[in-house]
mmCIF file of the N, C-alpha and C atoms, coordinates in Angstrom:
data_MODEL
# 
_entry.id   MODEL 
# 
loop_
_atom_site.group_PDB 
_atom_site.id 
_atom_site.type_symbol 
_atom_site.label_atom_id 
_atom_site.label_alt_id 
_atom_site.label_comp_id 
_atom_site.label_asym_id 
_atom_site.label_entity_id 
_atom_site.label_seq_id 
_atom_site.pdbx_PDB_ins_code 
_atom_site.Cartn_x 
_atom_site.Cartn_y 
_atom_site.Cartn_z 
_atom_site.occupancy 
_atom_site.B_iso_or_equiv 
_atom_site.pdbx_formal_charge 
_atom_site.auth_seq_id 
_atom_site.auth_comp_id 
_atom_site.auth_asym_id 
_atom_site.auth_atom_id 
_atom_site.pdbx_PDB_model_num 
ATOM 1   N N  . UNK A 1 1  ? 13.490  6.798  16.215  1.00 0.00 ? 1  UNK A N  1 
ATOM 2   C CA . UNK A 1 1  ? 12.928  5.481  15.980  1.00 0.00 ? 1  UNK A CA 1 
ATOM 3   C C  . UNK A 1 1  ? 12.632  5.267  14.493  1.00 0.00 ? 1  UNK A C  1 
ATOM 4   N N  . UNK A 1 2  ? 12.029  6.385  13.883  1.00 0.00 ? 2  UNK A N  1 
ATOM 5   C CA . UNK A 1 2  ? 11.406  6.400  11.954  1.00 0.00 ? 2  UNK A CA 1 
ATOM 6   C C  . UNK A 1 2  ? 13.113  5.410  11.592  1.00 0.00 ? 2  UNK A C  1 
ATOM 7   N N  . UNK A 1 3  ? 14.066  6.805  12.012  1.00 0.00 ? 3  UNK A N  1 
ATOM 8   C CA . UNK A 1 3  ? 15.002  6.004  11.007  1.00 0.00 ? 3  UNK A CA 1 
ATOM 9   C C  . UNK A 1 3  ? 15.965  4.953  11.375  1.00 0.00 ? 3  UNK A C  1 
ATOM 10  N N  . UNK A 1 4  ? 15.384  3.970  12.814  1.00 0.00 ? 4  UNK A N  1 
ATOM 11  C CA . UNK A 1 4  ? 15.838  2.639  12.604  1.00 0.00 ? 4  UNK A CA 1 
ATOM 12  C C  . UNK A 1 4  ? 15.181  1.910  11.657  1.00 0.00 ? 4  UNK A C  1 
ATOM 13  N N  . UNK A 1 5  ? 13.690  2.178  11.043  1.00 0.00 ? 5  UNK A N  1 
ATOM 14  C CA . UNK A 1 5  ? 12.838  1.499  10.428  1.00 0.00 ? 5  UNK A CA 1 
ATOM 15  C C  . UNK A 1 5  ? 13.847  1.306  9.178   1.00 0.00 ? 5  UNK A C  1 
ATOM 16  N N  . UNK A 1 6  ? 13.794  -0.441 8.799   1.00 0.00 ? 6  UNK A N  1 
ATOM 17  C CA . UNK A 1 6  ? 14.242  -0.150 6.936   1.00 0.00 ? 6  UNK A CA 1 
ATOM 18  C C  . UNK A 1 6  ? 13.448  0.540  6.196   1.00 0.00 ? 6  UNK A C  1 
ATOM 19  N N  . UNK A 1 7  ? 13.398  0.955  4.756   1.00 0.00 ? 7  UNK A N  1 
ATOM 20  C CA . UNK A 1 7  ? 13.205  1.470  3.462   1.00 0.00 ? 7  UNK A CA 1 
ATOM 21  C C  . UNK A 1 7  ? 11.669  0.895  3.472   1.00 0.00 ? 7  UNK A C  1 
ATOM 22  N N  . UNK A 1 8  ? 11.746  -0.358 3.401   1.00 0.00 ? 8  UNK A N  1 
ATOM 23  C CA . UNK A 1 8  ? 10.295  -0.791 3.389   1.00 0.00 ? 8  UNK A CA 1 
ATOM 24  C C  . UNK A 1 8  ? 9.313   -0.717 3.632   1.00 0.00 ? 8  UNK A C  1 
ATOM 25  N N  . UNK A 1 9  ? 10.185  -0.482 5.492   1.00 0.00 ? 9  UNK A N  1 
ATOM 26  C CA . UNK A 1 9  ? 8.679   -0.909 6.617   1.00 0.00 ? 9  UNK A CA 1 
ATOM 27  C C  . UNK A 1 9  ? 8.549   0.829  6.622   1.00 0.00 ? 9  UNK A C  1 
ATOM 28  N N  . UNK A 1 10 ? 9.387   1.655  6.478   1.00 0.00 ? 10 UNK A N  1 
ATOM 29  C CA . UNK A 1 10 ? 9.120   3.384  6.293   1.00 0.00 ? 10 UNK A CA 1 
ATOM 30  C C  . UNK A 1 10 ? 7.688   3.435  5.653   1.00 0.00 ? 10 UNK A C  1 
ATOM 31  N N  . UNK A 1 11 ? 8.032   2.901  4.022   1.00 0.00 ? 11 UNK A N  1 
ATOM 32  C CA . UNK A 1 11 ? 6.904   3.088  3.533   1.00 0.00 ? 11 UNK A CA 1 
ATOM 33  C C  . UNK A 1 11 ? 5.220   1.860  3.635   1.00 0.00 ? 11 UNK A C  1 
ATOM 34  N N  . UNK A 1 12 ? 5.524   1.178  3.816   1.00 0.00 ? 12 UNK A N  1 
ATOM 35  C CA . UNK A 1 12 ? 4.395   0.177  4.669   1.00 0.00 ? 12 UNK A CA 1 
ATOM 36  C C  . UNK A 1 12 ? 3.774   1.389  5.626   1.00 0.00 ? 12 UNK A C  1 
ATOM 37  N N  . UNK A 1 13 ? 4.601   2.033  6.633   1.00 0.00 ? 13 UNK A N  1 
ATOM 38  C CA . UNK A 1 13 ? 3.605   2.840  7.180   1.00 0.00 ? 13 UNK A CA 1 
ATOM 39  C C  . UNK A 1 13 ? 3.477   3.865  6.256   1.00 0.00 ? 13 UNK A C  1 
ATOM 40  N N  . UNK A 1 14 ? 3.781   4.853  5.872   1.00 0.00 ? 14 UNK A N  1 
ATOM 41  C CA . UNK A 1 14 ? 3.428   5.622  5.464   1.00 0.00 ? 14 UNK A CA 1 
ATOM 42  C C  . UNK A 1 14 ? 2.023   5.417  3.680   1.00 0.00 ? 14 UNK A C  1 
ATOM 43  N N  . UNK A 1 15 ? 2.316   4.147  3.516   1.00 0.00 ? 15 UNK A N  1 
ATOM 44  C CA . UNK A 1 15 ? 0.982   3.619  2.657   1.00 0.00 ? 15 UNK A CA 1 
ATOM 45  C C  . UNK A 1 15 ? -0.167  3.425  4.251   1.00 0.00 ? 15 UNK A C  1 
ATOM 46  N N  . UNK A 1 16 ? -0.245  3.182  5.273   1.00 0.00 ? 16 UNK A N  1 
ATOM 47  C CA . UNK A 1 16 ? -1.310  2.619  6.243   1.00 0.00 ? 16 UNK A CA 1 
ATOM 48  C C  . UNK A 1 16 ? -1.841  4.051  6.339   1.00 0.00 ? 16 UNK A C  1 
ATOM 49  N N  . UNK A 1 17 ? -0.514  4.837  6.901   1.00 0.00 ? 17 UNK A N  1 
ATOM 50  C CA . UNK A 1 17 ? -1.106  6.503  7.456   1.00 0.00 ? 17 UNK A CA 1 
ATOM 51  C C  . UNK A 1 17 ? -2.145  7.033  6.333   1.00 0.00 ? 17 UNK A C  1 
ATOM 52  N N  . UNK A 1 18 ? -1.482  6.886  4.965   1.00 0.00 ? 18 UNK A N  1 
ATOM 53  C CA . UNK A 1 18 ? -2.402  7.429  3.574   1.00 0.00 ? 18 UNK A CA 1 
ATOM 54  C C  . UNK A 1 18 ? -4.039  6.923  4.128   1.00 0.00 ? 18 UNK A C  1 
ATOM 55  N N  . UNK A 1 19 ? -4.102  5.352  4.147   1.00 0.00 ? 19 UNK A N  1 
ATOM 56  C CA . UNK A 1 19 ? -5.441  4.906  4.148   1.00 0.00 ? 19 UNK A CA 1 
ATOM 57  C C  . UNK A 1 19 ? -5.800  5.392  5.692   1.00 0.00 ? 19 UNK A C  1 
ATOM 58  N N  . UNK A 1 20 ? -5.386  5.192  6.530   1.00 0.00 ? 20 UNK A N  1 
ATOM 59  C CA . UNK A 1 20 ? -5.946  6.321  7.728   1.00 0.00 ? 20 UNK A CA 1 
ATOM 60  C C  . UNK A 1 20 ? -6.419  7.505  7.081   1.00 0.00 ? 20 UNK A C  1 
ATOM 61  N N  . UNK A 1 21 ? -5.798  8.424  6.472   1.00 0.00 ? 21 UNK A N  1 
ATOM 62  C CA . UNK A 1 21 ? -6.410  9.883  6.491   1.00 0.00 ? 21 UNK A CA 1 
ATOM 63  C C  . UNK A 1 21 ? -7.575  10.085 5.540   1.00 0.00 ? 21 UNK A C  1 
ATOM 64  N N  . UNK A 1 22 ? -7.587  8.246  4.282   1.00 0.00 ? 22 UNK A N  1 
ATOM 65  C CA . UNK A 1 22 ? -8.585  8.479  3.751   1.00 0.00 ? 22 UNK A CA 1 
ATOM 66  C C  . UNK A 1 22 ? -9.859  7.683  4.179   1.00 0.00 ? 22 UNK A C  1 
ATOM 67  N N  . UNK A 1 23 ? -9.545  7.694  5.440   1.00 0.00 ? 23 UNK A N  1 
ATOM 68  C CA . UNK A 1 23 ? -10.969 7.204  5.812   1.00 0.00 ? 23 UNK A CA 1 
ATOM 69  C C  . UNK A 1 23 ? -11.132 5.619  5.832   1.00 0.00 ? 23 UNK A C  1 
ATOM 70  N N  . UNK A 1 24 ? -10.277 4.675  5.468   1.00 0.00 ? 24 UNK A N  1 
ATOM 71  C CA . UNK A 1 24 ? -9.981  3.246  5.090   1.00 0.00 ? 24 UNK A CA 1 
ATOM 72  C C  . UNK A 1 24 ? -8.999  2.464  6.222   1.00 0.00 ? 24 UNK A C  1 
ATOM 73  N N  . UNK A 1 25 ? -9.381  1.503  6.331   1.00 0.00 ? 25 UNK A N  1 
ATOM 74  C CA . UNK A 1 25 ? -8.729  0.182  7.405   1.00 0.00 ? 25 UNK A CA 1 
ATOM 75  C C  . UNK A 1 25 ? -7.378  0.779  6.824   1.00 0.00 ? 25 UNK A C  1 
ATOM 76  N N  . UNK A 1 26 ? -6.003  1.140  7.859   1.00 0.00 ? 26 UNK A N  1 
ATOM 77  C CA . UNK A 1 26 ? -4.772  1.427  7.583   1.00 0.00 ? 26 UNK A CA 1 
ATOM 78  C C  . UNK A 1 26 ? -3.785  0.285  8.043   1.00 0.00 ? 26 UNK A C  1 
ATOM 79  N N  . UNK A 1 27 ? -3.669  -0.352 6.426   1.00 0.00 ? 27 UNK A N  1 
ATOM 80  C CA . UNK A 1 27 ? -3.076  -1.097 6.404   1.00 0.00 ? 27 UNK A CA 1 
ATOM 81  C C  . UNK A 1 27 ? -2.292  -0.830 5.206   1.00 0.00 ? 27 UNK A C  1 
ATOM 82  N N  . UNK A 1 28 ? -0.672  -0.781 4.936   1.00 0.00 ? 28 UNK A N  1 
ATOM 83  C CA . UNK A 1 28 ? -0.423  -0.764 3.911   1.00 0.00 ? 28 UNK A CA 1 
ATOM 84  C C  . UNK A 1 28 ? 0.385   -1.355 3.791   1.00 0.00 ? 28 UNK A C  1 
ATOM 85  N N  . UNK A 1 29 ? 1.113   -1.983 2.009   1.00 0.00 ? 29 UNK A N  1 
ATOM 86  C CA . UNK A 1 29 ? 1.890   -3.221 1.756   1.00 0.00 ? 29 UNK A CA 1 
ATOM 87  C C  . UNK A 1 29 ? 3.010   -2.662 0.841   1.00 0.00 ? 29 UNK A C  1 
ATOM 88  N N  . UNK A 1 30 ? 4.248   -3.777 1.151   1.00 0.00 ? 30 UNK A N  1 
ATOM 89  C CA . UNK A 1 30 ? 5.345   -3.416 0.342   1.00 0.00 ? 30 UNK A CA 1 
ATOM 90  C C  . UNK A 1 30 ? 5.593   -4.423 -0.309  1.00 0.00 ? 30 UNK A C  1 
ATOM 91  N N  . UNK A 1 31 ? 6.372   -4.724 -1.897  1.00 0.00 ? 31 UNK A N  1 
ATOM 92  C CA . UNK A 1 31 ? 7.291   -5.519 -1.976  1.00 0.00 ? 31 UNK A CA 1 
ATOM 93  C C  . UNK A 1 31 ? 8.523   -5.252 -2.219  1.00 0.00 ? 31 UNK A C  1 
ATOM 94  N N  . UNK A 1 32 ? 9.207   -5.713 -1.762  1.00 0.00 ? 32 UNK A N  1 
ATOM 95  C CA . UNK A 1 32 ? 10.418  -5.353 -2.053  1.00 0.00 ? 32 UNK A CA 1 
ATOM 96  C C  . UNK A 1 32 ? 11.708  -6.703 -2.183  1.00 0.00 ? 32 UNK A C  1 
ATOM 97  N N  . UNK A 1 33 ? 12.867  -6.180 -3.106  1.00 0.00 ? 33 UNK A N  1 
ATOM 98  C CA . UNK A 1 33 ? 13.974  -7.311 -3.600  1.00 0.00 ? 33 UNK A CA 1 
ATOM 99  C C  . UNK A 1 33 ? 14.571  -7.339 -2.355  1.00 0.00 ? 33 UNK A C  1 
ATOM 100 N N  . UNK A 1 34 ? 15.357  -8.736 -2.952  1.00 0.00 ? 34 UNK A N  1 
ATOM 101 C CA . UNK A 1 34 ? 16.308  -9.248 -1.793  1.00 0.00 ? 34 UNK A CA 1 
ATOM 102 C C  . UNK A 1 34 ? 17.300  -8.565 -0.925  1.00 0.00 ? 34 UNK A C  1 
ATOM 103 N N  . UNK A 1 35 ? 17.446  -6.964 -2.088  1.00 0.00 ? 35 UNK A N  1 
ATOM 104 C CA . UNK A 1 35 ? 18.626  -6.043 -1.299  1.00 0.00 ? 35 UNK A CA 1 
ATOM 105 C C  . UNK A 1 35 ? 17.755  -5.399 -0.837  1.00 0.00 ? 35 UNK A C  1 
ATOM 106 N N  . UNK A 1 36 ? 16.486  -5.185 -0.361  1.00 0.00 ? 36 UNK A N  1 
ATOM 107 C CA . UNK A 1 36 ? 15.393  -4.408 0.171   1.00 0.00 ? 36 UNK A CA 1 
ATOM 108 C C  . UNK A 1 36 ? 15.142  -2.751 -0.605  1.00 0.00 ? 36 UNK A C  1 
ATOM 109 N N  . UNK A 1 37 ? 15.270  -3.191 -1.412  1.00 0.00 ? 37 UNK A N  1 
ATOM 110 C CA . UNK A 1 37 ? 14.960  -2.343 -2.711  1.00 0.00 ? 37 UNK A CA 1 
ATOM 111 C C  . UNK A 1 37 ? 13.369  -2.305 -2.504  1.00 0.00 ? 37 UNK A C  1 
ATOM 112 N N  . UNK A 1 38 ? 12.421  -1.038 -2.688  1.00 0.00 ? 38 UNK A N  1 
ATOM 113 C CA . UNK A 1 38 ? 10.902  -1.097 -2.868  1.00 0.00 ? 38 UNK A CA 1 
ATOM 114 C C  . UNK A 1 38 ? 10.926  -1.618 -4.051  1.00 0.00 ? 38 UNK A C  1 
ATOM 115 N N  . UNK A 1 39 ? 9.874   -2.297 -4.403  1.00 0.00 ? 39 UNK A N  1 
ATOM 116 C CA . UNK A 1 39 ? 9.542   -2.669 -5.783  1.00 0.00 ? 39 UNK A CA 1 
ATOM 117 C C  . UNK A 1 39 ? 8.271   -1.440 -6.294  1.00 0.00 ? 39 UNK A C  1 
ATOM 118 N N  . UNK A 1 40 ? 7.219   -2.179 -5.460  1.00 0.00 ? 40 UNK A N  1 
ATOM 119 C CA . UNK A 1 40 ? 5.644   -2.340 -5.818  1.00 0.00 ? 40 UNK A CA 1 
ATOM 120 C C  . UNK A 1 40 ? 4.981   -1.569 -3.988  1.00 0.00 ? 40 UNK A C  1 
ATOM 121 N N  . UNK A 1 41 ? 4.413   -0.752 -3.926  1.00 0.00 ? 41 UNK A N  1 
ATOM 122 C CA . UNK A 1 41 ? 3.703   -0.432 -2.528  1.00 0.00 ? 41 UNK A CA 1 
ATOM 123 C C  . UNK A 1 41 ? 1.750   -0.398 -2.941  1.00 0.00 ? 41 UNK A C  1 
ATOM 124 N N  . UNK A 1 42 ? 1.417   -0.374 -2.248  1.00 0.00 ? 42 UNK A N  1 
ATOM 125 C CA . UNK A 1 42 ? -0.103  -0.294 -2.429  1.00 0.00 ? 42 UNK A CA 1 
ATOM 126 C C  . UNK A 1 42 ? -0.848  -0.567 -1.013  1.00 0.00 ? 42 UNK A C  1 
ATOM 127 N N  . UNK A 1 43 ? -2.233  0.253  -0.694  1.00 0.00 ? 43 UNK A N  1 
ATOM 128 C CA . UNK A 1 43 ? -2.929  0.460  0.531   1.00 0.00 ? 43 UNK A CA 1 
ATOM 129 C C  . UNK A 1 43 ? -3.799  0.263  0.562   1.00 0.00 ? 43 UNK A C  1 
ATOM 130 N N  . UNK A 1 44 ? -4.813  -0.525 1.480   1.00 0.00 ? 44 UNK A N  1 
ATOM 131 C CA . UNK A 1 44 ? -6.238  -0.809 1.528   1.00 0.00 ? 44 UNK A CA 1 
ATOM 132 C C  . UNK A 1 44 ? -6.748  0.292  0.749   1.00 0.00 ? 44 UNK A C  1 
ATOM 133 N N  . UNK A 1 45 ? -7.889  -0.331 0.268   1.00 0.00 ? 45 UNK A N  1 
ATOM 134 C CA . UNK A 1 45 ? -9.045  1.105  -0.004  1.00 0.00 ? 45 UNK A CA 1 
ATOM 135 C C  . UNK A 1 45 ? -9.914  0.466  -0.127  1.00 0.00 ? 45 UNK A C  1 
ATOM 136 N N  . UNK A 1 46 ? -10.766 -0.497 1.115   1.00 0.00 ? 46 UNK A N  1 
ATOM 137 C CA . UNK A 1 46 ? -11.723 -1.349 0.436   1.00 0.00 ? 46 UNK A CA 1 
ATOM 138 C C  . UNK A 1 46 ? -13.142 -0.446 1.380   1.00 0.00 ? 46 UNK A C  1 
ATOM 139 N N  . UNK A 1 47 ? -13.078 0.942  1.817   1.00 0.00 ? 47 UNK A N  1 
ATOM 140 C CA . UNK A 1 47 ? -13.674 1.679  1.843   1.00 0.00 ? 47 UNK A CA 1 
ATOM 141 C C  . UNK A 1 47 ? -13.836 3.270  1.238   1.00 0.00 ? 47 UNK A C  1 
ATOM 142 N N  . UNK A 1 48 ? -13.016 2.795  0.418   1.00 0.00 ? 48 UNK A N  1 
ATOM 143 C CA . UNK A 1 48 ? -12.967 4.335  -0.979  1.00 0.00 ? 48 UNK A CA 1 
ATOM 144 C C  . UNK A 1 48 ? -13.953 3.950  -1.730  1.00 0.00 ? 48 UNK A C  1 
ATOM 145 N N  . UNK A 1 49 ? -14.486 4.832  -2.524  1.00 0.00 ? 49 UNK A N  1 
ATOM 146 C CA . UNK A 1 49 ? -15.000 4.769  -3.778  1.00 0.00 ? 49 UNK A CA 1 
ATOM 147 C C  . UNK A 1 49 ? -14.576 5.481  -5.148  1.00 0.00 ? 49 UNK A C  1 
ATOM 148 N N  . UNK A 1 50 ? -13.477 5.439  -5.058  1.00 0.00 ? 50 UNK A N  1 
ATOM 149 C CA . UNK A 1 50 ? -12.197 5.715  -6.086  1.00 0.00 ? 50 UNK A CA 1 
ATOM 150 C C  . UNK A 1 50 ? -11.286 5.506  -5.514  1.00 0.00 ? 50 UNK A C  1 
ATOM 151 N N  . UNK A 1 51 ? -10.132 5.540  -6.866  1.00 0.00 ? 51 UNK A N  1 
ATOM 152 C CA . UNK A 1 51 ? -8.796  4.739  -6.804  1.00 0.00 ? 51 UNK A CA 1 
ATOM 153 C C  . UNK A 1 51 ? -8.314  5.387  -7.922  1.00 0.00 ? 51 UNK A C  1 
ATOM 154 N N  . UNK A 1 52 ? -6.838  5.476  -7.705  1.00 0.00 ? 52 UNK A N  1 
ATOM 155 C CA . UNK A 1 52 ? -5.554  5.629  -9.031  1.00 0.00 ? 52 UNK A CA 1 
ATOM 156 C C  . UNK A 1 52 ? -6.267  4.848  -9.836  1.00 0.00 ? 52 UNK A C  1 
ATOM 157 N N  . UNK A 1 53 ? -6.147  4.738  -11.199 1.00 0.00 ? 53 UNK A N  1 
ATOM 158 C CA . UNK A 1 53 ? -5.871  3.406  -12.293 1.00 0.00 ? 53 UNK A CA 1 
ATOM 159 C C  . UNK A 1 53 ? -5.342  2.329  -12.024 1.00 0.00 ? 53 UNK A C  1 
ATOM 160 N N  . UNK A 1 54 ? -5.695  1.019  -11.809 1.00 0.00 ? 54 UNK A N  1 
ATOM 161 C CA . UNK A 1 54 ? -5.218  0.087  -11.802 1.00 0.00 ? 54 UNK A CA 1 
ATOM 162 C C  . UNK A 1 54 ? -5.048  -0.752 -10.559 1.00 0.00 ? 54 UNK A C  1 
ATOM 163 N N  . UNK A 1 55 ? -6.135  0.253  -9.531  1.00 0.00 ? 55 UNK A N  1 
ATOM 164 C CA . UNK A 1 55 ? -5.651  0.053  -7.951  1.00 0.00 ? 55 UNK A CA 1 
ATOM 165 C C  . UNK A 1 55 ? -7.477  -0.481 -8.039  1.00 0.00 ? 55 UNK A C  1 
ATOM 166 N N  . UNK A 1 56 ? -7.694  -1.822 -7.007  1.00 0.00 ? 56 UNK A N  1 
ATOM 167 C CA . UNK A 1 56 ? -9.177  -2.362 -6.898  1.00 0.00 ? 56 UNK A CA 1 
ATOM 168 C C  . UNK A 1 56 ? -9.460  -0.901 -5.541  1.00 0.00 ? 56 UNK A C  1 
ATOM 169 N N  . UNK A 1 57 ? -10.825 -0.823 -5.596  1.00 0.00 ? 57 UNK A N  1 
ATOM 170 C CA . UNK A 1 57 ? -11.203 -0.191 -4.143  1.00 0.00 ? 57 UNK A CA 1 
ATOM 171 C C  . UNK A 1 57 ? -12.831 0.089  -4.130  1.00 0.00 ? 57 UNK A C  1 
ATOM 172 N N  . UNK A 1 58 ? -13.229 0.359  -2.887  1.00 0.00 ? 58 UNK A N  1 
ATOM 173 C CA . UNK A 1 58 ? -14.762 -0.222 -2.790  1.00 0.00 ? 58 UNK A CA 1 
ATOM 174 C C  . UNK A 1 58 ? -15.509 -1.468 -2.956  1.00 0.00 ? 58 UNK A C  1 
ATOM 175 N N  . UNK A 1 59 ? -14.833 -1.947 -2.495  1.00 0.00 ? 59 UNK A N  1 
ATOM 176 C CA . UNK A 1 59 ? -14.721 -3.468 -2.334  1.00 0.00 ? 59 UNK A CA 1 
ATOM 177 C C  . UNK A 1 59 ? -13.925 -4.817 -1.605  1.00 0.00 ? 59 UNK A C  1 
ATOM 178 N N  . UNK A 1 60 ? -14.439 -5.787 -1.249  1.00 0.00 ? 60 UNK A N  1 
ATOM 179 C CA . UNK A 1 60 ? -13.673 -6.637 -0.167  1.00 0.00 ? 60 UNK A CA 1 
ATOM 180 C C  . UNK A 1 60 ? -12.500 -6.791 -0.295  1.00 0.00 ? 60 UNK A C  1 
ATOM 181 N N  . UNK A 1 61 ? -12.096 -7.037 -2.156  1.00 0.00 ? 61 UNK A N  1 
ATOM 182 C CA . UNK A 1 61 ? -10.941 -7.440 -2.037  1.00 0.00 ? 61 UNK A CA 1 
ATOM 183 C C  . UNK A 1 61 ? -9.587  -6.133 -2.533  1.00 0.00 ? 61 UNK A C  1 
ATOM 184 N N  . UNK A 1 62 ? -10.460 -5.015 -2.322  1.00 0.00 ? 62 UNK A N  1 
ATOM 185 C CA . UNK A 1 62 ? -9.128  -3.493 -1.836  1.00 0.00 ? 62 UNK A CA 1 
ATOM 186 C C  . UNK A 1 62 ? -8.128  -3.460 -1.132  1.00 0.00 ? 62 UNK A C  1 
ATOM 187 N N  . UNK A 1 63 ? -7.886  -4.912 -0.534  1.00 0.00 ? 63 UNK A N  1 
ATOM 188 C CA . UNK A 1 63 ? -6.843  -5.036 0.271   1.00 0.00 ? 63 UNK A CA 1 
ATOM 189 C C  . UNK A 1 63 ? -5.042  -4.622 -0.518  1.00 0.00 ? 63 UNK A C  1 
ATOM 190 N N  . UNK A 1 64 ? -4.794  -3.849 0.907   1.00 0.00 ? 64 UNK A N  1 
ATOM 191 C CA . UNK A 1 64 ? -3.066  -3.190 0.581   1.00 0.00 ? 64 UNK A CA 1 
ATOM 192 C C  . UNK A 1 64 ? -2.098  -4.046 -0.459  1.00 0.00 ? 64 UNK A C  1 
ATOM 193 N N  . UNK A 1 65 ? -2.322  -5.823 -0.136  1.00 0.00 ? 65 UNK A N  1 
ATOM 194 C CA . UNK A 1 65 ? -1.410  -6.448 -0.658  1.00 0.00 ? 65 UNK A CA 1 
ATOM 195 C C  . UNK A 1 65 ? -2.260  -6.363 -2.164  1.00 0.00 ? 65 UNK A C  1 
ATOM 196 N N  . UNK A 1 66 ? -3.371  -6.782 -2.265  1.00 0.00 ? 66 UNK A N  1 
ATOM 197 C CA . UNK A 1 66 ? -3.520  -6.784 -3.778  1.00 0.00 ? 66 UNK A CA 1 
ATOM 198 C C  . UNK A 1 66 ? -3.229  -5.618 -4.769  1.00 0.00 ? 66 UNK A C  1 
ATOM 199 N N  . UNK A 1 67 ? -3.655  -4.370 -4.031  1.00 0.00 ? 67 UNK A N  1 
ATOM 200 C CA . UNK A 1 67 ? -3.506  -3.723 -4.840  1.00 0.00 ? 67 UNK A CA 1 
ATOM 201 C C  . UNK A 1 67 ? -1.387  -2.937 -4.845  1.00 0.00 ? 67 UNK A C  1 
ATOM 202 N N  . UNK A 1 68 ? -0.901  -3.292 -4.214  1.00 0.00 ? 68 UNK A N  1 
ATOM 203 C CA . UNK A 1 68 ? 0.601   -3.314 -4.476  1.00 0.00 ? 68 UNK A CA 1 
ATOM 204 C C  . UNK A 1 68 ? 0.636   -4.137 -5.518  1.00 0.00 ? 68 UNK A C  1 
ATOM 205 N N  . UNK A 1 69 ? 0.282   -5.284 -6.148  1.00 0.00 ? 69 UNK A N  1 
ATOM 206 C CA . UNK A 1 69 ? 0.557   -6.210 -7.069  1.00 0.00 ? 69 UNK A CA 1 
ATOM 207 C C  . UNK A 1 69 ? 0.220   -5.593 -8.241  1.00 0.00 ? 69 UNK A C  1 
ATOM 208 N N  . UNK A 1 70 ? -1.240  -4.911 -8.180  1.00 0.00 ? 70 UNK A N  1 
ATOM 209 C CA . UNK A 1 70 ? -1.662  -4.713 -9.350  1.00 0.00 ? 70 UNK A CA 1 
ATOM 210 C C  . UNK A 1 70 ? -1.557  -3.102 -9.603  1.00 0.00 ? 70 UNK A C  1 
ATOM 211 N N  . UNK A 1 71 ? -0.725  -2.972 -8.641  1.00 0.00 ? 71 UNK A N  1 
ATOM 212 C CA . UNK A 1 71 ? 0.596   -1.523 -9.403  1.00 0.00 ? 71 UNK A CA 1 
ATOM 213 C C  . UNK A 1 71 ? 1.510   -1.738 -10.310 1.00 0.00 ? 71 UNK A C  1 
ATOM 214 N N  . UNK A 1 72 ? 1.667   -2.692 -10.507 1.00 0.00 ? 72 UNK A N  1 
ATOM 215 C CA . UNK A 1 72 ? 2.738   -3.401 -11.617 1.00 0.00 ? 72 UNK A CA 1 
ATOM 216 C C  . UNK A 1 72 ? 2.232   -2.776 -12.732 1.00 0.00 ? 72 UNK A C  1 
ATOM 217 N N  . UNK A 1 73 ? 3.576   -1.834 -13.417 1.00 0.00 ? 73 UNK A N  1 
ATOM 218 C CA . UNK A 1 73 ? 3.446   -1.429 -14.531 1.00 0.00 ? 73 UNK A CA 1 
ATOM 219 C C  . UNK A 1 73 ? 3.719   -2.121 -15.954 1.00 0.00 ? 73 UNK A C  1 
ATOM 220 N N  . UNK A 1 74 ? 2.891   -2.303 -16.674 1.00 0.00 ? 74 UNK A N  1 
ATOM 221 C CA . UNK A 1 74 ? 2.928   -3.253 -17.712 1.00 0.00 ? 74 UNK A CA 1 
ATOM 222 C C  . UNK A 1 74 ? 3.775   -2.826 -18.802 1.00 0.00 ? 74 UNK A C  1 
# 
């Protein structure tokens, strides 16, 4: 079944499972291009109290999709 999943939705879960094991609502987000290329991934953590650099968490808006966005490397 894993590998009917596309590229994407693989890692969508496997960002949710992450916030499962850390204790956080498991939800996790992808973006990805039109050829379903990953771009950008990122996972709730709005019950962490740390985070990578650049990732929000401990807080309401720790949500998976925001912080996939603000993985964007500058």
């Amino acid at each position: 079944m894993w590998e009917n999943l596309s590229p994407p939705w693989q890692v969508a879960l496997e960002m949710a499972w992450e916030a499962y094991c850390a204790g956080t609502i498991q939800i996790g987000a992808v973006i990805a291009d039109v050829s379903g290329n990953v771009i950008l991934h990122g996972r709730n953590r709005i019950l962490e109290i740390s985070a990578p650099e650049n990732q929000a968490c401990n807080n309401e808006l720790a949500h998976a999709e925001l912080n996939a966005l603000l993985s964007v490397k500058n």
